[in-house]
MINU-39288 format. One record per residue (C-alpha): x, y, z. Coordinates in steps of 0.02 Angstrom, whole numbers, padded with zeros to 5 digits, always signed. Example, Ala and Ser with C-alpha at 12.3 -4.5 7.8 and 13.67 -1.06 7.14 Angstrom:
BEGIN
+00615-00225+00390/+00684-00053+00357/
REM end
This chain:
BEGIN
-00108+00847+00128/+00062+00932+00036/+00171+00833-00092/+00338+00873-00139/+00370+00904-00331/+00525+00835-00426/+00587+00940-00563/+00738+00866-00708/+00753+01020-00813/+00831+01005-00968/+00833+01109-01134/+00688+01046-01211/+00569+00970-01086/+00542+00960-00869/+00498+00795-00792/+00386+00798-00655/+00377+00686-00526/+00245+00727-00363/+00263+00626-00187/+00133+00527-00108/+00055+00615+00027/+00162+00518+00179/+00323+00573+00080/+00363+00406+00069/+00358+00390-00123/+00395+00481-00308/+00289+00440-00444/+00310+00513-00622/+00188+00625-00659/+00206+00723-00834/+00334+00783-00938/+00323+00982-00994/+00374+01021-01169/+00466+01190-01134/+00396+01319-01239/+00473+01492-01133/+00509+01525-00973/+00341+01596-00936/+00237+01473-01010/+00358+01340-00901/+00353+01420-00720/+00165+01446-00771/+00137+01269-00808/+00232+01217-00637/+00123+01338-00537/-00020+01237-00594/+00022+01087-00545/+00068+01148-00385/-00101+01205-00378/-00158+01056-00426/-00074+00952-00312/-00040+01038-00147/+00141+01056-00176/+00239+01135-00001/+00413+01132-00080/+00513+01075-00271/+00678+00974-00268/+00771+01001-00410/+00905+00895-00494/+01076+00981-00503/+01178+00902-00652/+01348+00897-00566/+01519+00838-00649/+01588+00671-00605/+01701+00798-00495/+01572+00896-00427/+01609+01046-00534/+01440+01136-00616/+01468+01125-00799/+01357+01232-00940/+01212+01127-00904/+01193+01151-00696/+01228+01348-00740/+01078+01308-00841/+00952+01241-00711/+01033+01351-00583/+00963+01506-00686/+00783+01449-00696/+00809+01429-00506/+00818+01587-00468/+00659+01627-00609/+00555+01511-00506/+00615+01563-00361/+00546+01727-00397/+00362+01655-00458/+00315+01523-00337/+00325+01571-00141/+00402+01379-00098/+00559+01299-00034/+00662+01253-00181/+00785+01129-00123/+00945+01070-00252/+00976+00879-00259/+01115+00822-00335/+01062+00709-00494/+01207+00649-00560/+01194+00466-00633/+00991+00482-00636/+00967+00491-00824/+01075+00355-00818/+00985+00239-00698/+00808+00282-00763/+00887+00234-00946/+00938+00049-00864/+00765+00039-00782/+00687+00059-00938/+00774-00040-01036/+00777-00177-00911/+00573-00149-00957/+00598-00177-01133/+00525+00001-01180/+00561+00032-01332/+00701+00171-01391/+00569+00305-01462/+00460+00264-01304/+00607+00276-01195/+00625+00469-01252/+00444+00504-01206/+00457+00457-01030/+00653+00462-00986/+00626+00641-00904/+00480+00612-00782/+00552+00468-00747/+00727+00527-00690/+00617+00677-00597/+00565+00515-00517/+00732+00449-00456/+00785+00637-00415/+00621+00643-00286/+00650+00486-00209/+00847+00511-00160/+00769+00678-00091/+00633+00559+00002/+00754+00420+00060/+00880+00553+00115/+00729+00646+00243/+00678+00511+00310/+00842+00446+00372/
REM end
């Protein structure tokens, strides 16, 4: 069966998130410490490998106005790089507020701050994968 893969991509790491099988749910899966653009698309491909991935969503970090700032030039870029590596459906989601939400969700778990950093990406790859989901399936 194919999953859908999440992607937050920031400067220094990628959360992953995979779906279940039904597309029904995201779960966190890893968080990549970015090392090079190779070595990143590389360690993507392998978990789409892995995992039967058929397509990526991949959070957009938008402006409060809807403008692209610095950062969603950023992720836009290694788009198009992985769009030239992986023969999949990369679809854009619009993340704005998800750092934020899977900040509250962990806190509201009383992780701790230095945990908090470990996990905060895969986790708001999480949040990013199941807007994508909920928004499908409607």
């Amino acid at each position: 069966m194919e999953r859908i893969m999440g992607l937050d991509i920031g400067d220094k790491t990628i959360g992953v998130a995979i779906s279940d099988p039904l597309l029904i749910t995201a779960q966190s899966l890893k968080t990549i410490r970015r090392t090079g653009i190779n070595k990143d698309i590389d360690a993507i491909r392998d978990i789409i490998n892995e995992y039967n991935i058929s397509k990526i969503v991949v959070g957009i970090p938008k402006n409060m106005n809807n403008t692209l700032g610095p950062q969603g030039e950023k992720v836009l870029n290694f788009v198009e790089k992985l769009k030239n590596r992986v023969n999949l459906d990369i679809v854009v989601e619009d993340e704005r507020l998800t750092t934020v939400q899977a900040e509250k969700m962990l806190i509201e778990s009383d992780v701790k701050r230095k945990n908090r950093k470990k996990v905060i990406d895969k986790v708001a790859a999480t949040y990013i994968l199941q807007c994508y989901l909920d928004r499908i399936r409607r």
